[in-house]
LUMRO-446174 format. One record per residue (C-alpha): x, y, z. Coordinates in Angstrom, 3 decimals, decimal comma, m for minus. Layout:
! LUMRO-446174
X|Y|Z
...
END
This chain:
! LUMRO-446174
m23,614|m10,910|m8,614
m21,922|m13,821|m7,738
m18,757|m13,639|m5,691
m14,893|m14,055|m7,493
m12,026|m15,282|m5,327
m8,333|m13,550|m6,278
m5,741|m14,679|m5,331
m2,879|m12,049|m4,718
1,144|m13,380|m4,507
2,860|m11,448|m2,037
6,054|m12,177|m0,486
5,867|m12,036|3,803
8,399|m10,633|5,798
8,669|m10,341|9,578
11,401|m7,813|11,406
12,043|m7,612|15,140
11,800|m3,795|15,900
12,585|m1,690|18,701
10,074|1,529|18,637
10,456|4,582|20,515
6,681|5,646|21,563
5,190|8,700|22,682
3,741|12,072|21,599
6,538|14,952|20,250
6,241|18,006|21,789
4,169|20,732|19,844
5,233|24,079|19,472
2,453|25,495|21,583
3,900|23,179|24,454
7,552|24,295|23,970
5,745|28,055|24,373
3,535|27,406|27,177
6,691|26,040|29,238
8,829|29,095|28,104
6,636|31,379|29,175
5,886|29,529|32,946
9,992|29,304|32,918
9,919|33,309|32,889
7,128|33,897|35,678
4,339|32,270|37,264
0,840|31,424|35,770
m2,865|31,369|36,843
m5,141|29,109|34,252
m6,845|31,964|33,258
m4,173|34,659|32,936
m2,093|31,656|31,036
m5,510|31,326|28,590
m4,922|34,786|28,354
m1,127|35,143|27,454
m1,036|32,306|25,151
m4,702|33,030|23,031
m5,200|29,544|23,165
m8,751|27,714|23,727
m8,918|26,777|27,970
m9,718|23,332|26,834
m6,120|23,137|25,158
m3,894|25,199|27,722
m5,804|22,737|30,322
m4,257|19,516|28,315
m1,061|21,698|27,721
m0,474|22,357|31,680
m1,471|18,358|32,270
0,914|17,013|30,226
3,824|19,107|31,176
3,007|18,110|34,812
3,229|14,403|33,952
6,676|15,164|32,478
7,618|16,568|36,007
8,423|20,140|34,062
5,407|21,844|35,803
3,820|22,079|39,273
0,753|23,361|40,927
1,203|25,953|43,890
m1,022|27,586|46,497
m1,291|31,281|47,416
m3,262|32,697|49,579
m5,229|34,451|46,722
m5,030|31,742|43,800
m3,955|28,556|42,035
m0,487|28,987|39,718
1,494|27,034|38,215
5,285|27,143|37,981
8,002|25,267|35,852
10,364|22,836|38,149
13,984|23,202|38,117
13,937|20,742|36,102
11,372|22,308|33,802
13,122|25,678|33,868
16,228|23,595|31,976
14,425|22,012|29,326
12,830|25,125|28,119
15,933|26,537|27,421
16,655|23,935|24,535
15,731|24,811|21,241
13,513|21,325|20,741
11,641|19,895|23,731
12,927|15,996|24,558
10,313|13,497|24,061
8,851|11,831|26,865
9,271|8,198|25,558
9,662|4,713|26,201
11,224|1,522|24,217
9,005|m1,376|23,180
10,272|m4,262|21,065
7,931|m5,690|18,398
7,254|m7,806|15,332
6,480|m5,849|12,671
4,831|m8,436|10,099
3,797|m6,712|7,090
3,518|m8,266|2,985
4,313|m6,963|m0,120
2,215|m7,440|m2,744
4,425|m9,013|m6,045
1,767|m7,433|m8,424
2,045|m3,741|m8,217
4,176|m3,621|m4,713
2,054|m1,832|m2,159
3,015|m2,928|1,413
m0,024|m3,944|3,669
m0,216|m4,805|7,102
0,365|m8,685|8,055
m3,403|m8,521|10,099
m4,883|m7,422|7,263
m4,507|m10,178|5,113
m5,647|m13,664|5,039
m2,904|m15,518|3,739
m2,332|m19,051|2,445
0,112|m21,050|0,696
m0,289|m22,830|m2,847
m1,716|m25,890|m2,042
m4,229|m24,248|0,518
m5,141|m21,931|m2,405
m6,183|m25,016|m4,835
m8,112|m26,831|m2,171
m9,640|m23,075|m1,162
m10,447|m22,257|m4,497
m11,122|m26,249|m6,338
m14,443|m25,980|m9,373
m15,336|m22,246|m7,158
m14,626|m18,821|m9,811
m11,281|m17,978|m8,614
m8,517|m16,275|m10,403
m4,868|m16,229|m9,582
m2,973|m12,926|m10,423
0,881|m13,635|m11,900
3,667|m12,149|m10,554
5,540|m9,910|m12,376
8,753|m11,575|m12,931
10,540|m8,095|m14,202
9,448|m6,352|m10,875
11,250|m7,192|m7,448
9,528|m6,400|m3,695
11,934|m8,174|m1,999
13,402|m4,667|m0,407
10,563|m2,223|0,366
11,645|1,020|1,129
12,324|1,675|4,697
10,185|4,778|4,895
7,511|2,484|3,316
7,470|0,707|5,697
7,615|2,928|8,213
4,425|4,936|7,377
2,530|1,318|6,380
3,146|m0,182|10,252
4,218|2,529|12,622
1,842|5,343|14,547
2,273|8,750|14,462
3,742|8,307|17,571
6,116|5,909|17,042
9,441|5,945|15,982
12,214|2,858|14,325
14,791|2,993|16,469
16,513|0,017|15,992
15,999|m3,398|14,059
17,590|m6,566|14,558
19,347|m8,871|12,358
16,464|m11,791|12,270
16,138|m15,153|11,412
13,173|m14,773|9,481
12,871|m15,223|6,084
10,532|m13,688|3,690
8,409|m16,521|2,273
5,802|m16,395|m1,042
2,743|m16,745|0,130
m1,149|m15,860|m1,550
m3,527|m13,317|m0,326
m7,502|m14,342|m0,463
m9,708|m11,575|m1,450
m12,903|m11,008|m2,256
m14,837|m9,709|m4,810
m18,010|m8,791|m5,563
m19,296|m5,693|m8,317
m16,909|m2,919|m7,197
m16,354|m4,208|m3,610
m12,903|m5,288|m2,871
m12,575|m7,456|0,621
m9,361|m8,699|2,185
m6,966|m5,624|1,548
m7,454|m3,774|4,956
m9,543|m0,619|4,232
m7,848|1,346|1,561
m7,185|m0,744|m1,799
m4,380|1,186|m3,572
m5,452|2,222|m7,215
m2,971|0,011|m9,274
m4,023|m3,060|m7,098
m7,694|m2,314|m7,787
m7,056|m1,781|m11,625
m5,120|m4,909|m11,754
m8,040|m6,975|m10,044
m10,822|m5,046|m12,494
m8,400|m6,288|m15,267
m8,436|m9,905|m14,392
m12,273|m10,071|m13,985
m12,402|m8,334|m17,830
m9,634|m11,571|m18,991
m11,217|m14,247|m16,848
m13,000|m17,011|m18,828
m16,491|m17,382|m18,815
m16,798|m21,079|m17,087
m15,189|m21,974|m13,894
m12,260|m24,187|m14,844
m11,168|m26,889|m12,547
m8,086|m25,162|m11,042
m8,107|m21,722|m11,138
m6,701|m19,075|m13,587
m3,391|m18,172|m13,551
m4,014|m14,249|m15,034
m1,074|m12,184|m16,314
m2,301|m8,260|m15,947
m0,584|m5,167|m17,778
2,501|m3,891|m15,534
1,977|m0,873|m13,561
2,423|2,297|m14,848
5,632|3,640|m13,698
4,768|6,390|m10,859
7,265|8,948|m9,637
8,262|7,283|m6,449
9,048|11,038|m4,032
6,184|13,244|m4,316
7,083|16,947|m5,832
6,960|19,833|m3,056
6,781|23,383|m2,436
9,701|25,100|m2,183
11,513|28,220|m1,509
14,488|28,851|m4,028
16,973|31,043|m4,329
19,652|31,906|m6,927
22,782|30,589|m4,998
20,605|27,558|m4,644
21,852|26,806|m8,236
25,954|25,511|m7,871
27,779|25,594|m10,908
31,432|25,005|m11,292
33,827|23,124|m9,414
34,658|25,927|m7,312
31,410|26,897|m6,247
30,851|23,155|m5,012
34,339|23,152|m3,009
32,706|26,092|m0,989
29,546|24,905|m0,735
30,816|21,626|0,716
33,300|23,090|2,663
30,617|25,415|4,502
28,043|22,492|4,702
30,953|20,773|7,002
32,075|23,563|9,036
28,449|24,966|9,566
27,277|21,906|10,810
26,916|20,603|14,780
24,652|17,970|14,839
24,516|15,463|11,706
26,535|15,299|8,238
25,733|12,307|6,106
28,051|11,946|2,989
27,327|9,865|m0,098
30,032|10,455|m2,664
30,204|7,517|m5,743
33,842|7,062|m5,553
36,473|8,094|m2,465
40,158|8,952|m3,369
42,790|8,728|m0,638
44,271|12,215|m1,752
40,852|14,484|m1,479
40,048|12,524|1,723
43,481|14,149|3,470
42,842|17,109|2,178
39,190|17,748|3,773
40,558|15,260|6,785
40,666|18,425|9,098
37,035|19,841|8,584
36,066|16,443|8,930
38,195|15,639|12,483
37,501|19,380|13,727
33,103|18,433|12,928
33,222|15,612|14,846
35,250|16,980|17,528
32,453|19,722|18,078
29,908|16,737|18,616
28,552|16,209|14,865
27,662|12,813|13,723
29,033|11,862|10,402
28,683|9,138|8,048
30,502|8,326|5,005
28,872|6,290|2,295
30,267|5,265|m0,982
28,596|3,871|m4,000
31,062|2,717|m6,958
34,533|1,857|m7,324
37,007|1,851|m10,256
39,173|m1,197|m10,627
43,149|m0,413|m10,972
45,758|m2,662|m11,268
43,789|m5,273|m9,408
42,918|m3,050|m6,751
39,718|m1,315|m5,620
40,191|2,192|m5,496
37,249|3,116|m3,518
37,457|0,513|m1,207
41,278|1,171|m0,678
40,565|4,808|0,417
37,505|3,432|2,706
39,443|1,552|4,790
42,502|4,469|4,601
39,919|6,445|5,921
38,383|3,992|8,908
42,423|3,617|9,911
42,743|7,161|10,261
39,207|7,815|12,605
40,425|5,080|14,453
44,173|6,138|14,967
42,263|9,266|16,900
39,634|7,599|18,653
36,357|8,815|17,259
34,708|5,320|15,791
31,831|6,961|17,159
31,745|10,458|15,880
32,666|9,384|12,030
31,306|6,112|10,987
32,463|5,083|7,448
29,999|2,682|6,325
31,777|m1,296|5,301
29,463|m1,669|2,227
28,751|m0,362|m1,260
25,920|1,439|m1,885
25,629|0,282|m5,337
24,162|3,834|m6,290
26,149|7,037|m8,287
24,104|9,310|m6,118
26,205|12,177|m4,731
24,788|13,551|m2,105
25,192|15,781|1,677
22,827|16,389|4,186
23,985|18,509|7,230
21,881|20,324|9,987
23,068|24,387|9,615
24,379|24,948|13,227
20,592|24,102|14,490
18,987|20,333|15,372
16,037|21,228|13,322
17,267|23,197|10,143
18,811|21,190|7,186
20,272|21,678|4,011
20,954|18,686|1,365
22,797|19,011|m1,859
22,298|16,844|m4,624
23,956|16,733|m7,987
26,952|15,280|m9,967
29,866|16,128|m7,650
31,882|13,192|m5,797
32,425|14,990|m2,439
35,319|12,948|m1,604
37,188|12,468|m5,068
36,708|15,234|m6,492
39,750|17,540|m7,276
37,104|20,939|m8,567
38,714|21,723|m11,272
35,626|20,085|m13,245
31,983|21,707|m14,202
29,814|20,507|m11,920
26,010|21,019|m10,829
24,178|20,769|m7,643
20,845|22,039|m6,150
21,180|22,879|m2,789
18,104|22,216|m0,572
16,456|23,674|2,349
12,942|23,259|2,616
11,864|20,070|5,076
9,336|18,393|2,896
11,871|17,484|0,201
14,689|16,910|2,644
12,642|14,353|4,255
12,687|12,871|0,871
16,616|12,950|0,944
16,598|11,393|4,338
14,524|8,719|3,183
16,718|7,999|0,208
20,179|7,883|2,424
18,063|5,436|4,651
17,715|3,076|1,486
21,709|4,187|0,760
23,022|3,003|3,544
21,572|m0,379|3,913
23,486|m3,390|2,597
23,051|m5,446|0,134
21,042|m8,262|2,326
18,360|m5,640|2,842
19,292|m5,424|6,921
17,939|m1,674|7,980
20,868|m0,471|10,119
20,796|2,008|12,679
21,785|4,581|10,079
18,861|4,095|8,494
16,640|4,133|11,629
18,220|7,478|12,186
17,920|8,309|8,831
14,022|7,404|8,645
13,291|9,313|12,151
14,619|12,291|10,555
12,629|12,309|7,454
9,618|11,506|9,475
10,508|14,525|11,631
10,889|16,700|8,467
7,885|15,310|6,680
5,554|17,093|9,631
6,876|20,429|8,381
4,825|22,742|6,729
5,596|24,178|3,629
7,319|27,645|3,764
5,059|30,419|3,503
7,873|31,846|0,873
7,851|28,879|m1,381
8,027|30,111|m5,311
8,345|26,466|m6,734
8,285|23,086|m6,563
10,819|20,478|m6,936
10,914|16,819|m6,478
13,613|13,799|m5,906
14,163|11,536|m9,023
15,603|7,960|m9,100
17,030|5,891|m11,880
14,436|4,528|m14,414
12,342|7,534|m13,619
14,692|10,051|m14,946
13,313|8,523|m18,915
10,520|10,142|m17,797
11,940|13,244|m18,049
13,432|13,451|m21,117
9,643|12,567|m22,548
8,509|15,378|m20,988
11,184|17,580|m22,473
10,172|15,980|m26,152
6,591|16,876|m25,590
6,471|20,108|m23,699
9,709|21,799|m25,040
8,784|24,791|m27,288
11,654|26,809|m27,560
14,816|24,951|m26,235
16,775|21,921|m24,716
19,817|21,486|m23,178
21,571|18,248|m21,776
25,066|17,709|m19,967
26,441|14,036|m19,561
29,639|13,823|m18,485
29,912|10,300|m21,054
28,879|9,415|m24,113
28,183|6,012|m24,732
26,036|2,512|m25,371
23,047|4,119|m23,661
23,074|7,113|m25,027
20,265|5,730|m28,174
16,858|6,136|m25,124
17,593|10,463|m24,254
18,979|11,143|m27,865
15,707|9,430|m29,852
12,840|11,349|m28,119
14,502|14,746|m28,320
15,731|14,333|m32,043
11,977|13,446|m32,595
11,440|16,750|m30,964
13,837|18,410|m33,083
12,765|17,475|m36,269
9,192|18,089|m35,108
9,651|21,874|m34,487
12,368|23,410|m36,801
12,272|26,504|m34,063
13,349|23,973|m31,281
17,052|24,794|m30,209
18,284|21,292|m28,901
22,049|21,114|m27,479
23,605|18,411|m26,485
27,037|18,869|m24,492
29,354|15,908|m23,300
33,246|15,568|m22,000
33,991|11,966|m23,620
32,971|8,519|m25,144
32,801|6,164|m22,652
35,144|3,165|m23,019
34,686|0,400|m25,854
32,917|3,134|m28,214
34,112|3,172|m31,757
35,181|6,969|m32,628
34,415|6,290|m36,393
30,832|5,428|m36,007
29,789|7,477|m33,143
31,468|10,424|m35,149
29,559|9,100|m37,749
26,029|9,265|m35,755
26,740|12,444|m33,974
27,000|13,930|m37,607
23,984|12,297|m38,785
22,060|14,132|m35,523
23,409|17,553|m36,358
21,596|17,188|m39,820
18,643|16,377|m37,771
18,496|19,869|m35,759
20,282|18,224|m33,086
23,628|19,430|m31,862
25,974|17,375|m30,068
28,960|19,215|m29,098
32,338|17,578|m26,826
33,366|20,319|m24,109
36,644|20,260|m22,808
37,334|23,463|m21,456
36,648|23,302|m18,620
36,124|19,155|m18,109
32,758|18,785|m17,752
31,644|16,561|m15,504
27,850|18,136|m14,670
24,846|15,839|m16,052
21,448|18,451|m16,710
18,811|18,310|m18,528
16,706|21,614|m19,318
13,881|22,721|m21,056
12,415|26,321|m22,153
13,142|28,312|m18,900
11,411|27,109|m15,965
12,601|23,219|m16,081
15,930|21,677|m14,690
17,125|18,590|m13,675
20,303|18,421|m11,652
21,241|14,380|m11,212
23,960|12,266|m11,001
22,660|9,883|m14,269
24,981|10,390|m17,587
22,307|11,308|m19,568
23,984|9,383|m22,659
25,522|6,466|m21,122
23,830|5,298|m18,150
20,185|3,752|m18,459
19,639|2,189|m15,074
16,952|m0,360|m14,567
13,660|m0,446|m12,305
15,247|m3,211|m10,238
17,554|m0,716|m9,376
15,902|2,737|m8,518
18,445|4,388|m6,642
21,739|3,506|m8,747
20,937|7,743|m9,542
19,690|10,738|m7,554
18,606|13,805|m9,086
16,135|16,727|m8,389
13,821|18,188|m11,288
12,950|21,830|m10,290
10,376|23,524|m11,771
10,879|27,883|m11,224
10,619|30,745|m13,305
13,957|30,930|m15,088
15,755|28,411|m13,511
16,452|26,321|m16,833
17,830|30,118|m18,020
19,888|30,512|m15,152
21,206|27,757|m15,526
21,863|27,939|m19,735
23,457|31,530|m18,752
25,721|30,111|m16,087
26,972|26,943|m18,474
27,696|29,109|m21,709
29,679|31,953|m19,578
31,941|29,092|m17,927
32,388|26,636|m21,249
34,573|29,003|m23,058
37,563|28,791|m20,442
38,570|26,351|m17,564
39,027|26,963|m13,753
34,521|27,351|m13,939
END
């Protein structure tokens, strides 16, 4: 079969990198140095203690002794071994410090502008358009298009991360760089089902968009080669679902739940709070201004991000309280305890992640509550998180947060992306009961889908507005509606967004009740929660109004939600909402 030559557009990037490098310390380590802290050791009797293989406890002793925790001592009877003073110290601490050391690199890597899977610079024969047409002049060669609707330019740092780095390497740092990213083409190979030129593992959607080229390439070799525009990739859930372990006061309702749960997420924490809350107000920041100045006097690192501002009078309201806020950690010296981040996010997300009074255990919260705005008097929702697979997930998503809008990857992000890397070793808890899974922006249409096609007995949805967009989540389920007469579908909002006409979206919210579809404004209290339910063991907790906010794919993180999937949870939920809407203060 004779050979075809496809040419893949990717754009190039290059970042200068500082790594961290060397092995973590495993929990059989950390034990093994305990117990030598407590008394001395033969090999064998150590073998012995610890159950472990003599193979492993012999690579276990070695490496502790390179650290300088461990030493080798003579009696008159037998060989021990003994922790150093030194030794003796770090086994007290609850995590082990890594014995590591700094190397600066170029990370080169390419993103491919067809489906957007990052490869590794050195595995990729690149060229540039004119090298392509003297490469691939009268031979059967075909060009793949870009997609213009798609953009690669700013791959996900955690993409990244697990494309170019060892396990044993960590993104410290990353410099601003003079490098720009440059369009370039990829030469591969192919022959039958073999695929050359994409390092060893060809993702799917790459493959299936080179298998439909061949099927659309014409029959004779032309004298340039074919420029081939393939399907678009099907949309894939960018986070991966997980097991988890959930709980009933995982589920916060009501503004006064979430003032709690905030204000123990502060207080509890000693290590690391990270903040991302749409819109700040000068008035809620003085009012949580001590828990925030007593955190960081105990040591924690916190970070403030904000995503959106309102525009009043010609000011920035947002923006305004940002800078109130950097004036007052600055009037009392901590710039380096409580960083409050210069940029926009650009995202709606509202989001904390704090450690619980340990380095290693984490809780996130994610949901439709503006941490620093709010006044919780509203109805709100959150799911509160604790299982280190999906927090990983949240780290990774406050990496992409907190980087500006050039792309740079700031050392917030490093930090951020070490973490989740950290967490994303975990194993799932042995007590997990569910699953649940981060969604962003375009994917949360999705959802709603699924709803229409899997709903049997009932959906519910909460948007805090009801506007323009609201025509994308209100089609599929009054399809479902009028599909199954038994479906219950309710629809709940606080207001029309601005610019709607009250006539004619009276008018349409009428003609949907006819259709088994009721759309009902709730004042009492204000509700300000955005859900979406279905039958009892599906919720979605985000920060997307359902019914006026349709973000784009160019865009994935301008909202942050969780879908969890749990016996009951959509009922919990349905119980908790009905039992607050009747009266305010929920």
């Amino acid at each position: 079969m004779a050979m075809l030559l496809v040419g893949v557009p990717v754009v190039k990037d290059t970042r200068k990198v500082h790594i961290e490098k060397g092995r973590r310390w495993s929990v059989f380590e950390h034990a093994v140095l305990e117990a030598l802290a407590k008394q001395d050791y033969s090999l064998a009797s150590l073998e012995t203690f610890s159950n472990l293989p003599a193979r492993v406890v012999v690579e276990i002793v070695i490496r502790l002794m390179r650290a300088g925790w461990v030493e080798l001592i003579l009696t008159a009877e037998e060989m021990l071994f003994r922790t150093t003073p030194v030794g003796r110290l770090q086994a007290t601490k609850v995590e082990l410090p890594p014995v590591t050391k700094i190397i600066p690199r170029h990370l080169s890597f390419a993103v491919d502008l067809v489906t957007g899977n990052v490869f590794k610079r050195t595995d990729l024969t690149l060229v540039n358009e004119d090298q392509w047409l003297e490469r691939t002049s009268k031979t059967h060669a075909v060009l793949l298009a870009e997609l213009p609707e798609h953009k690669f330019n700013n791959v996900p740092v955690s993409t990244i991360a697990q494309t170019l780095l060892e396990d044993d390497e960590e993104m410290i740092r990353v410099d601003h760089s003079d490098f720009r990213p440059s369009k370039l083409i990829a030469l591969v190979s192919v022959s039958g089902s073999s695929i050359d030129g994409l390092g060893t593992q060809v993702p799917d959607a790459l493959r299936g968009a080179i298998e439909e080229a061949k099927r659309k390439l014409p029959k004779a070799p032309e004298e340039t080669p074919a420029t081939i525009q393939v399907s678009p990739p099907e949309r894939q859930a960018t986070r991966s679902s997980h097991s988890v372990a959930f709980r009933s006061d995982d589920l916060i309702a009501g503004g006064t739940n979430h003032r709690s749960a905030f204000q123990q997420a502060i207080r509890k924490s000693r290590f690391r709070l990270a903040i991302h809350s749409t819109f700040l107000h000068e008035k809620s920041i003085e009012s949580w201004w001590q828990d925030i100045l007593d955190a960081a006097k105990r040591d924690v690192m916190i970070d403030v991000l904000w995503g959106k501002s309102s525009e009043r009078d010609g000011e920035n309201d947002t923006l305004v309280a940002a800078n109130r806020l950097r004036a007052m950690v600055a009037q009392v010296g901590l710039q380096s305890r409580i960083r409050v981040h210069p940029s926009t996010s650009r995202s709606h997300a509202k989001i904390v992640l704090a450690d619980t009074g340990a380095p290693d255990r984490f809780l996130g919260i994610v949901g439709s509550c503006n941490w620093l705005a709010s006044r919780f008097d509203a109805f709100e929702a959150s799911l509160r998180l604790h299982d280190d697979t999906i927090l990983a997930d949240v780290a990774f998503e406050l990496a992409e947060l907190g980087r500006p809008p050039d792309g740079h990857i700031t050392e917030f992000s490093t930090e951020m992306l070490a973490l989740g890397r950290k967490l994303s070793r975990s194993q799932p808890s042995s007590r997990a009961n569910g699953k649940a899974r981060i969604v962003l922006g375009s994917e949360h249409a999705n959802l709603v889908l699924q709803a229409r096609d899997k709903a049997k007995k009932n959906v519910l949805l909460l948007s805090h507005q009801l506007g323009f967009a609201a025509g994308p989540n209100l089609g599929p389920l009054r399809t479902a509606a009028q599909a199954n007469s038994a479906l219950e579908c309710q629809i709940f909002y606080n207001r029309f967004s601005k610019g709607i006409d009250f006539a004619k979206a009276n008018q349409q919210l009428l003609d949907l009740s006819k259709a088994n579809l009721r759309v009902t404004p709730v004042q009492r209290p204000r509700l300000h929660a955005k859900v979406l339910t279905w039958d009892n063991d599906n919720l979605v907790i985000t920060s997307q109004n359902w019914l006026s906010s349709d973000p784009s794919d160019n865009h994935l993180r301008a909202e942050i939600g969780v879908h969890l999937e749990y016996p009951s949870c959509g009922r919990m939920f349905r119980e908790r909402f009905m039992a607050a809407k009747d009266f305010s203060g929920a």
